[in-house]
KETIDO-842721 format. One record per residue (C-alpha): z, x, y; residue number from 1. Coordinates in pm, whole numbers, padded with zeros to 5 digits. Last residue first. Example, Ala and Ser with C-alpha at 12.3 -4.5 7.8 and 13.67 -1.06 7.14 Angstrom:
2
<atom><up>00714</up><east>01367</east><north>-00106</north><num>2</num></atom>
<atom><up>00780</up><east>01230</east><north>-00450</north><num>1</num></atom>
END
This chain:
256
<atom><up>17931</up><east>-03879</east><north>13035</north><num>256</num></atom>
<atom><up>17786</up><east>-04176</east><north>13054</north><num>255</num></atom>
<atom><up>17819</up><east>-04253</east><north>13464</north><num>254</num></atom>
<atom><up>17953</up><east>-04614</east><north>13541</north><num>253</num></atom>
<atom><up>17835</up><east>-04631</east><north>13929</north><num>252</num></atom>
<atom><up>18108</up><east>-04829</east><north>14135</north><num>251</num></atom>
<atom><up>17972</up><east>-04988</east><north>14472</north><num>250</num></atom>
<atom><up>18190</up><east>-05122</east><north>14752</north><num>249</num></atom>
<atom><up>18117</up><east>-05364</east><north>15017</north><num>248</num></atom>
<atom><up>18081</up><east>-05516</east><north>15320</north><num>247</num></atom>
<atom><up>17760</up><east>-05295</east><north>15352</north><num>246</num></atom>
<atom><up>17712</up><east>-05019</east><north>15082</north><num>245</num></atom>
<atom><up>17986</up><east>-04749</east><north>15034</north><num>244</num></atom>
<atom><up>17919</up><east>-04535</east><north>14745</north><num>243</num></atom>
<atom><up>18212</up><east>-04469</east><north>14433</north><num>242</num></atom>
<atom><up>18190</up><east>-04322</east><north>14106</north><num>241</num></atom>
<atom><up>18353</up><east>-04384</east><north>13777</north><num>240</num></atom>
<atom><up>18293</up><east>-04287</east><north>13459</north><num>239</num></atom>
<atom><up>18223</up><east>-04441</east><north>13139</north><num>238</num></atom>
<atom><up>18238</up><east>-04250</east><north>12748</north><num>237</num></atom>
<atom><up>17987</up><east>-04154</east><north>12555</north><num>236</num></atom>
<atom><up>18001</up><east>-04190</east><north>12171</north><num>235</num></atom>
<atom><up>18160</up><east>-03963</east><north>11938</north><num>234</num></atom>
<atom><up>18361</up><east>-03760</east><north>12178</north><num>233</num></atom>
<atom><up>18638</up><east>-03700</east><north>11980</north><num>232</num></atom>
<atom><up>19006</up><east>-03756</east><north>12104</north><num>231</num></atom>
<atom><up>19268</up><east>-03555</east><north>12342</north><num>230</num></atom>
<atom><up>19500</up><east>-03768</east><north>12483</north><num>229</num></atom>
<atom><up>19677</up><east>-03844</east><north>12731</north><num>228</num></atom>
<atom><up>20011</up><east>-04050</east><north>12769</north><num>227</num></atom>
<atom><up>20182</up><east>-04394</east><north>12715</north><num>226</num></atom>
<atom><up>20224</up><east>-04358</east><north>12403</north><num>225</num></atom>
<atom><up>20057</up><east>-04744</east><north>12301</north><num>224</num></atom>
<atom><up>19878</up><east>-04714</east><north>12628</north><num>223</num></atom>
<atom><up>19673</up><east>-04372</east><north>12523</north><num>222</num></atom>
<atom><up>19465</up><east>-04268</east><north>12811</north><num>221</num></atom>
<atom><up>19165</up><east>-04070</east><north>12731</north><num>220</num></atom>
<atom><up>19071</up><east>-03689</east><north>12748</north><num>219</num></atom>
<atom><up>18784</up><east>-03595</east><north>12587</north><num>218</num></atom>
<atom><up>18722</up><east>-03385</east><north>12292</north><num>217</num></atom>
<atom><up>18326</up><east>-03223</east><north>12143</north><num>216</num></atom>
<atom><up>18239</up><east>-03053</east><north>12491</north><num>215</num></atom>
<atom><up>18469</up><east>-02765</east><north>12437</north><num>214</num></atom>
<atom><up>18586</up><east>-02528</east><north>12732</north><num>213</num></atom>
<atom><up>18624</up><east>-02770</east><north>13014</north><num>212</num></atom>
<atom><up>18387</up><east>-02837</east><north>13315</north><num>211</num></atom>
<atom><up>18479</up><east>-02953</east><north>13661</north><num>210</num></atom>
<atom><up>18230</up><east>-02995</east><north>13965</north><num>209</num></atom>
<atom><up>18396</up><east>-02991</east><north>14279</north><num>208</num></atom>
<atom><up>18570</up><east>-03247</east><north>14554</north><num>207</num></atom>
<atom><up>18968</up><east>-03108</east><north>14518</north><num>206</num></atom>
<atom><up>19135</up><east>-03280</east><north>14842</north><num>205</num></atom>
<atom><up>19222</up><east>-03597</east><north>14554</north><num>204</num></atom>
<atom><up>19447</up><east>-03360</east><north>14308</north><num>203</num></atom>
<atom><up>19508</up><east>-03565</east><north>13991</north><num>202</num></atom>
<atom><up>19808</up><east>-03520</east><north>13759</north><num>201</num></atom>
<atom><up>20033</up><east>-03704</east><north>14016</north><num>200</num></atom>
<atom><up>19847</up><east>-03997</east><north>13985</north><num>199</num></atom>
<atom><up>19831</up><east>-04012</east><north>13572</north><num>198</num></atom>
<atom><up>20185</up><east>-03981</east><north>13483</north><num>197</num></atom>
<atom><up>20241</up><east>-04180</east><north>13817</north><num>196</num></atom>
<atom><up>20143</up><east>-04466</east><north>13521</north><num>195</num></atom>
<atom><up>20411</up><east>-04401</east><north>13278</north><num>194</num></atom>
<atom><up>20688</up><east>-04693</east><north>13335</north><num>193</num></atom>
<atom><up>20407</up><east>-05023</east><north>13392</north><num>192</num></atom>
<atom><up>20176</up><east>-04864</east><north>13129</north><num>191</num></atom>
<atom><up>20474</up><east>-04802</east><north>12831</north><num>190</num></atom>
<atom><up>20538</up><east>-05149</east><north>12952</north><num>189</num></atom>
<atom><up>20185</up><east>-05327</east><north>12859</north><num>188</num></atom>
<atom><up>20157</up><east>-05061</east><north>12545</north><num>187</num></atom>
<atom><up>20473</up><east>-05223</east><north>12415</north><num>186</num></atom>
<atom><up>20422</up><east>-05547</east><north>12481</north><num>185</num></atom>
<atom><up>20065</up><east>-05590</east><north>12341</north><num>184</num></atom>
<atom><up>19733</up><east>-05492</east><north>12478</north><num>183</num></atom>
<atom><up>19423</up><east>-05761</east><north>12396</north><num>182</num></atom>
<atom><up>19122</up><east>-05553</east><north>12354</north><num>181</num></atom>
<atom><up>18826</up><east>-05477</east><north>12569</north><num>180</num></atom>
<atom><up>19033</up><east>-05258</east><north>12814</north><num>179</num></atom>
<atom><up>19014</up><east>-05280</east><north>13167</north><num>178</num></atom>
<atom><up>19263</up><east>-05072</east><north>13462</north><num>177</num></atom>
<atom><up>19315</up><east>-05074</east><north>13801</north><num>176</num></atom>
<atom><up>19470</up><east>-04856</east><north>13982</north><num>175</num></atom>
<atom><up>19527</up><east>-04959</east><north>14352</north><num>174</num></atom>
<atom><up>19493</up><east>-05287</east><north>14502</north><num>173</num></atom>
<atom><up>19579</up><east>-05412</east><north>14840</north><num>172</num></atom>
<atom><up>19617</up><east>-05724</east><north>15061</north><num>171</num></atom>
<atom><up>19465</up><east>-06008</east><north>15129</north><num>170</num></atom>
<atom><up>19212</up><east>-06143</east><north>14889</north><num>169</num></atom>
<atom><up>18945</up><east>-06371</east><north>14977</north><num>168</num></atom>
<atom><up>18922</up><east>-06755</east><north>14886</north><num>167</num></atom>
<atom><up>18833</up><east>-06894</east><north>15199</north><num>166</num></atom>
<atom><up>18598</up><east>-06646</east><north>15241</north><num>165</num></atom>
<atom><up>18375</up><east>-06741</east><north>14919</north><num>164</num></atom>
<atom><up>18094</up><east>-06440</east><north>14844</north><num>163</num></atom>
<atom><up>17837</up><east>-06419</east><north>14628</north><num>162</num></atom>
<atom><up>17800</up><east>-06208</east><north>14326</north><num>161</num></atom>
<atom><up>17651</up><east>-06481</east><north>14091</north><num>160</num></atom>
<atom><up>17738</up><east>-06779</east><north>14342</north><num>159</num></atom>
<atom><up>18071</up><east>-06932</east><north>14406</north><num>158</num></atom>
<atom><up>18193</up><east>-06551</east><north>14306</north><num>157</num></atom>
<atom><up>18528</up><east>-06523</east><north>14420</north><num>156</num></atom>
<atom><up>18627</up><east>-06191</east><north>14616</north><num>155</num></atom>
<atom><up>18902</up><east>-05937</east><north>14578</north><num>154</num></atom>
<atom><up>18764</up><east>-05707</east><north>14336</north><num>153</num></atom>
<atom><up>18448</up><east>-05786</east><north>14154</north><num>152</num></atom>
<atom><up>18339</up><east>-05789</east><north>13830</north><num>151</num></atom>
<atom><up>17905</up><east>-05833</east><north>13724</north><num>150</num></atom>
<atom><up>17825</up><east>-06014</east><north>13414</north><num>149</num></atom>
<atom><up>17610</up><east>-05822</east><north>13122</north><num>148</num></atom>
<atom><up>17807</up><east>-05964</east><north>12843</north><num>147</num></atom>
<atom><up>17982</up><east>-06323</east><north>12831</north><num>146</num></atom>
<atom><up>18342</up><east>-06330</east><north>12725</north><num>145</num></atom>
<atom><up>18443</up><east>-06484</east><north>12372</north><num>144</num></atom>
<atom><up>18518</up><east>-06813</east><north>12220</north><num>143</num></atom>
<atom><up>18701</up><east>-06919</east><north>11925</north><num>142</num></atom>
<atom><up>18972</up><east>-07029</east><north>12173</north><num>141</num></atom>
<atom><up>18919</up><east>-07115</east><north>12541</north><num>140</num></atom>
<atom><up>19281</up><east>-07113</east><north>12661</north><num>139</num></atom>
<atom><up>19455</up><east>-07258</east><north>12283</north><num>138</num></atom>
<atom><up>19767</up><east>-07076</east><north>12342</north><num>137</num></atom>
<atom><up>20036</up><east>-06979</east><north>12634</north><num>136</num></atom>
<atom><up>20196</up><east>-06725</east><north>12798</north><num>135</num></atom>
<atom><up>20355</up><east>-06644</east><north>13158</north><num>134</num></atom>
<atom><up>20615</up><east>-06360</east><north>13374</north><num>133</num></atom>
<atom><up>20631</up><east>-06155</east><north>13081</north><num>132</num></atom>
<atom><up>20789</up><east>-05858</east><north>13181</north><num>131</num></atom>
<atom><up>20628</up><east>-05507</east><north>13264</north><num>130</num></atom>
<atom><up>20602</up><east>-05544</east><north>13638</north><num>129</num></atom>
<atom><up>20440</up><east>-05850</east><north>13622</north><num>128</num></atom>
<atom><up>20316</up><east>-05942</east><north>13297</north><num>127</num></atom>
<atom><up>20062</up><east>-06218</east><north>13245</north><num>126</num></atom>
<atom><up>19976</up><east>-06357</east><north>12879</north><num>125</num></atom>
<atom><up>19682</up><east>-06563</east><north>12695</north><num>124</num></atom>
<atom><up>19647</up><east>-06642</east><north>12386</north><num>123</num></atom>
<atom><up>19304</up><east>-06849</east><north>12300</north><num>122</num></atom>
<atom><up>19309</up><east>-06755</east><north>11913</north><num>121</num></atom>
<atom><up>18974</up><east>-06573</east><north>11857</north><num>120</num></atom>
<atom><up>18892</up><east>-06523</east><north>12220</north><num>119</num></atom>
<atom><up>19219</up><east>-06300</east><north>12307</north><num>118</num></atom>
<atom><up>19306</up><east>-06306</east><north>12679</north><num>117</num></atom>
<atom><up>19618</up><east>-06024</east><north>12884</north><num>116</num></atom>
<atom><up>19664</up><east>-06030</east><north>13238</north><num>115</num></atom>
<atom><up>19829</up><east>-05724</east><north>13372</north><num>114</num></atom>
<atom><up>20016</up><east>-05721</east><north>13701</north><num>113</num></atom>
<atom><up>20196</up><east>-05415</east><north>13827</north><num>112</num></atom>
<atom><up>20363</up><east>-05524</east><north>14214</north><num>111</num></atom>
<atom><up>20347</up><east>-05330</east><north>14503</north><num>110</num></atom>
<atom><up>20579</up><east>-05509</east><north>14799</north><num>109</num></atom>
<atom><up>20476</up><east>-05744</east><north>15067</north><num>108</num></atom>
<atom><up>20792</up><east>-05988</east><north>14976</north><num>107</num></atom>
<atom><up>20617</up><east>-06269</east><north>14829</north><num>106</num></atom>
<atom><up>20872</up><east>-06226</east><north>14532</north><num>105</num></atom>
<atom><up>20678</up><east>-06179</east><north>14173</north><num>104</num></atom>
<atom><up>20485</up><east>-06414</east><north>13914</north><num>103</num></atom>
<atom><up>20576</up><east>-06759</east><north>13922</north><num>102</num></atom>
<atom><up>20289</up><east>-06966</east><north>13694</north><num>101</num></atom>
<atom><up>20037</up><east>-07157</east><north>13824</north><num>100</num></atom>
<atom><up>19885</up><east>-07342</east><north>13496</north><num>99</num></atom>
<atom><up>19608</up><east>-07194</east><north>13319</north><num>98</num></atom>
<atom><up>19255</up><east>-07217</east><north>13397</north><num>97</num></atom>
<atom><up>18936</up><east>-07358</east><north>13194</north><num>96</num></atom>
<atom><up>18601</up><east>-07288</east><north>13359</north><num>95</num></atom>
<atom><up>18513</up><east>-06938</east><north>13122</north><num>94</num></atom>
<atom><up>18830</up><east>-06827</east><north>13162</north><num>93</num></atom>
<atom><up>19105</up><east>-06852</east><north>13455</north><num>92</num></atom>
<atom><up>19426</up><east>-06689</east><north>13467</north><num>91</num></atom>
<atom><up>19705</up><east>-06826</east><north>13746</north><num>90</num></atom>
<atom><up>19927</up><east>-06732</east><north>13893</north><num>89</num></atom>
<atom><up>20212</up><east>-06811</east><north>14181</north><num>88</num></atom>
<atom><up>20336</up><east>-06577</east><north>14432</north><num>87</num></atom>
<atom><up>20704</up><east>-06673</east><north>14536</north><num>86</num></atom>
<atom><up>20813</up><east>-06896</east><north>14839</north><num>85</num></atom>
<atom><up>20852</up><east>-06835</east><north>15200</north><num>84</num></atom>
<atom><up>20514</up><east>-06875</east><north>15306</north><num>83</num></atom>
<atom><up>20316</up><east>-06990</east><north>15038</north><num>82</num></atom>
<atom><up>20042</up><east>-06770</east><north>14836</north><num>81</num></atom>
<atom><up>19871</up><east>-06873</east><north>14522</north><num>80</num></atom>
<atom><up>19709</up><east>-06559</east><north>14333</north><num>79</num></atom>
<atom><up>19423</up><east>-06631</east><north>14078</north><num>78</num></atom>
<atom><up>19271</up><east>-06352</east><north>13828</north><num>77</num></atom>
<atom><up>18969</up><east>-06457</east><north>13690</north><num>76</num></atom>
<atom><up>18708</up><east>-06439</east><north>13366</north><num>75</num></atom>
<atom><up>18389</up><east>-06686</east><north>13360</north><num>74</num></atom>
<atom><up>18366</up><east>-06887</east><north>13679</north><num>73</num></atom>
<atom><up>18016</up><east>-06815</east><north>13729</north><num>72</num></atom>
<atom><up>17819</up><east>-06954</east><north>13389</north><num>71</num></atom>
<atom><up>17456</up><east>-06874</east><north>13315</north><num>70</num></atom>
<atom><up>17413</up><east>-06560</east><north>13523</north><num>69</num></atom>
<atom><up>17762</up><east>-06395</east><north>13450</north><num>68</num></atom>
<atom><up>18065</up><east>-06358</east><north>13630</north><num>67</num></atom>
<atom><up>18384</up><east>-06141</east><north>13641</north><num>66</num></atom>
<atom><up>18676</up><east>-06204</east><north>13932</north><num>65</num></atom>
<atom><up>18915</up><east>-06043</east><north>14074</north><num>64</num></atom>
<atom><up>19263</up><east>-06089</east><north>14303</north><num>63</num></atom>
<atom><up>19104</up><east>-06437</east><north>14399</north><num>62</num></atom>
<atom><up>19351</up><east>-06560</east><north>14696</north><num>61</num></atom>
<atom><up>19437</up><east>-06934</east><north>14732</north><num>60</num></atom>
<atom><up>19655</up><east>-07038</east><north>15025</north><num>59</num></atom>
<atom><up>19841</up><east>-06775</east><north>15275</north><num>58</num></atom>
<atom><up>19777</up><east>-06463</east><north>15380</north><num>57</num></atom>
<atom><up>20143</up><east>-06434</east><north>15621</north><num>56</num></atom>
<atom><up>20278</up><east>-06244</east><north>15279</north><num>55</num></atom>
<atom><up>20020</up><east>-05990</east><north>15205</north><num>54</num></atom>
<atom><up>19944</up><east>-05894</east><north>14877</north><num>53</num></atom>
<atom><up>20029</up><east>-05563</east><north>14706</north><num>52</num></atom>
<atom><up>19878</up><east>-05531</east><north>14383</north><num>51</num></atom>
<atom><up>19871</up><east>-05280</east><north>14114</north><num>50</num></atom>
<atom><up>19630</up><east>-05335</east><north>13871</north><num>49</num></atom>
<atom><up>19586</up><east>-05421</east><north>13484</north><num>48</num></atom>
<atom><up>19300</up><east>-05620</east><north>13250</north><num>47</num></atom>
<atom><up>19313</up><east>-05694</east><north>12907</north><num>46</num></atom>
<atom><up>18968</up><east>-05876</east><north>12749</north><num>45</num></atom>
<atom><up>18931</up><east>-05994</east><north>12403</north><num>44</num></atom>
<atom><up>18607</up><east>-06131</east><north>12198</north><num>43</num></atom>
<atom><up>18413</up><east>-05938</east><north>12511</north><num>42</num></atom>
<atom><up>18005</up><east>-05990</east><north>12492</north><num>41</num></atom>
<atom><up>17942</up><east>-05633</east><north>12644</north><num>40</num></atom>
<atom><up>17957</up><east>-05495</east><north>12999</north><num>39</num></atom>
<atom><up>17664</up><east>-05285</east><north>13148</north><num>38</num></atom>
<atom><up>17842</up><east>-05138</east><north>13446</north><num>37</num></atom>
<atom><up>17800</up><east>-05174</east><north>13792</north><num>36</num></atom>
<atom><up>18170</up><east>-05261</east><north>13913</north><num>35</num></atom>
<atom><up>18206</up><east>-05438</east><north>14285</north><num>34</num></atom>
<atom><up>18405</up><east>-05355</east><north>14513</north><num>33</num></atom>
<atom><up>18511</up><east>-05643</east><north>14804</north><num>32</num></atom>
<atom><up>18514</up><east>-05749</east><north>15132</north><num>31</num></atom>
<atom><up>18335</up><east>-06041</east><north>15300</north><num>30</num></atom>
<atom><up>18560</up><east>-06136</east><north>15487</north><num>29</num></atom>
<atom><up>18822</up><east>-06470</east><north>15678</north><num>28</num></atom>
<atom><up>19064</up><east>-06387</east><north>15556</north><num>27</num></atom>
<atom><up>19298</up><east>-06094</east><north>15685</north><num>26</num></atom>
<atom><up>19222</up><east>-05739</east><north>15573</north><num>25</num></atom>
<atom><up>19156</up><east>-05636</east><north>15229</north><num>24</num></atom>
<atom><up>19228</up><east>-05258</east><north>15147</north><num>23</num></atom>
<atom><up>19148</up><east>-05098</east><north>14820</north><num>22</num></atom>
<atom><up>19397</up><east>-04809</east><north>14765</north><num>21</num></atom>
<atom><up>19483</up><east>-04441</east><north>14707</north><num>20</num></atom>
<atom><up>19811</up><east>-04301</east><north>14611</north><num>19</num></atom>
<atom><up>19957</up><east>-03960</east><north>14655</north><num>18</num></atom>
<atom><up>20089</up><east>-03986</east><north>15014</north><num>17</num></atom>
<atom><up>20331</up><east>-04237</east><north>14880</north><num>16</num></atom>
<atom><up>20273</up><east>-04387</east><north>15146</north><num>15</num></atom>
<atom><up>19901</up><east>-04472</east><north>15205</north><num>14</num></atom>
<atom><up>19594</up><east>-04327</east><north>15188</north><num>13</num></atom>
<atom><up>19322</up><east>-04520</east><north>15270</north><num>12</num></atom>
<atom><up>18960</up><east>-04619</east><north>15145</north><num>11</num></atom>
<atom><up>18897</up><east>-04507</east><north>14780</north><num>10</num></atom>
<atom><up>19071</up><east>-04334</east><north>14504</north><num>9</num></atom>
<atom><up>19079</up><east>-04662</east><north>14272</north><num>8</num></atom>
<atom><up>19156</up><east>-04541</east><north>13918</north><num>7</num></atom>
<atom><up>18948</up><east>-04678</east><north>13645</north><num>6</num></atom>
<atom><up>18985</up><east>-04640</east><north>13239</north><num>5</num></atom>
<atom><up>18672</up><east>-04869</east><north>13100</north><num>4</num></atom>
<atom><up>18572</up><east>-05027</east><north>12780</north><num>3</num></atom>
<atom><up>18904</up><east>-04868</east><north>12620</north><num>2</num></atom>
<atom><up>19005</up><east>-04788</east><north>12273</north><num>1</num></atom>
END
């Protein structure tokens, strides 16, 4: 169903006490978090977060971006911030972008933004906060995502996994989410309504080893019900843990 299910409990806890964030201060840094994981050749890519940018940031901000060795700008989420005016979009894949689109009030509040790109056809969709905010056709059609790249949050690659400070996000990002399929209305809404499903069911001051009483289900998240579910564990599924290193962040994808 899903390449990865990820859930940022990293560097600050803010209000609601229950929810943990990435934090990017004011440009000019080198911040960001970076995912280690072996990613395949992606025909369709749907990607969700929860973003709060900051409104005096202003200019071009890179939310994330994915990049392999033989072509850097290949999958990107673009935020355009102007004092006194609404956030602007943008997608970007493989080179080709879509026009800025308005996306939510620059009003310092948390936004749910899922971009949505299918290879075969070149559709493309953003939702903010569970609407469609843009769509189009024909964005890099009958092509697909490059495997083995390397995804980082708030920083755009002008080298593989370098660094462009003018570009750097400001603001924060909490639960974000990647599935190597393209998610349609319903499961993008039943997301945006049932997510504090899934914050309130973890506890972050527990730190020990679980284990559960049959080794043959694992719990996923569902988007088309919008809740977990038990499935078979046929082939091994990612998860996620977290090292500081430098200016940045580290995620390990462990096969459990």
């Amino acid at each position: 169903m899903s390449i990865l299910f990820l859930r940022m409990n990293l560097l600050k806890i803010v209000c609601p006490p229950d929810i943990y964030m990435l934090e990017f201060p004011m440009r000019p840094h080198r911040k960001s978090a970076r995912l280690r994981h072996k990613f395949p050749n992606m025909e369709a890519l749907t990607v969700c977060a929860h973003l709060q940018l900051d409104p005096t940031c202003q200019g071009l901000s890179i939310v994330f971006s994915y990049a392999i060795q033989s072509f850097i700008k290949e999958f990107q989420l673009q935020a355009q911030i102007t004092r006194n005016e609404p956030v602007h979009l943008a997608l970007l894949v493989h080179g080709s972008n879509t026009s800025y689109i308005t996306g939510f009030p620059n009003d310092a509040s948390w936004h749910f933004v899922c971009t949505s790109w299918d290879g075969n056809t070149g559709e493309w969709v953003i939702w903010v906060d569970g609407a469609v905010v843009g769509s189009g056709n024909s964005l890099n059609s009958t092509s697909h995502i490059g495997g083995d790249g390397l995804f980082m949050i708030g920083q755009d690659q002008e080298t593989y996994g370098g660094y462009n400070n003018d570009k750097a996000l400001c603001g924060n990002v909490t639960q974000l989410y990647m599935w190597d399929r393209f998610l349609v209305k319903s499961e993008i809404q039943s997301m945006e309504k049932l997510y504090q499903l899934v914050i309130s069911g973890l506890d972050p001051s527990l730190h020990h080893n679980l284990s559960f009483n049959s080794n043959k289900t694992c719990v996923a998240f569902d988007p088309a019900s919008g809740k977990p579910i038990n499935s078979l564990c046929t082939t091994h599924r990612g998860s996620v843990c977290l090292f500081p290193k430098g200016d940045h962040l580290l995620y390990d994808i462990l096969k459990l």
